[in-house]
N, C-alpha and C positions, 0 to 999 in steps of 0.2 A: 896522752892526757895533757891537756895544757894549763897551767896555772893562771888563772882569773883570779883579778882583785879581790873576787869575795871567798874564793876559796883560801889563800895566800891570808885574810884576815882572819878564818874561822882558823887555819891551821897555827896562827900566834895567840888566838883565843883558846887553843885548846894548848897550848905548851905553856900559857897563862896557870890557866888552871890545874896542869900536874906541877907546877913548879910552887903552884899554892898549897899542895897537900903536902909538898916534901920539903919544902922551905920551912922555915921559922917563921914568927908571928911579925919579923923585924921587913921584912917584904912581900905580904901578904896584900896591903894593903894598895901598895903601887901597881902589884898583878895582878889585882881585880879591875884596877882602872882602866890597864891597861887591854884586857881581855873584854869588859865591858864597853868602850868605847869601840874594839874591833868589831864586836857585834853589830855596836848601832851602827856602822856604817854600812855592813852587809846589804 
């Protein structure tokens, strides 16, 4: 399997988003950005 740029973004979009459910509200907001932006570039 080889890693492509959109796979490699969805995979930090998605470690975004567990690190939003088990983080505190103090970094919640950075890791949606960050997950959100990976998206849009998919």
């Amino acid at each position: 399997m080889t890693l492509t740029i959109p796979v490699i973004l969805a995979i930090i979009a998605l470690v975004c988003g567990i690190l939003m459910l088990v983080s505190g509200r103090w970094s919640r907001y950075p890791l949606a950005a960050i997950a959100i932006i990976c998206l849009a570039l998919i």
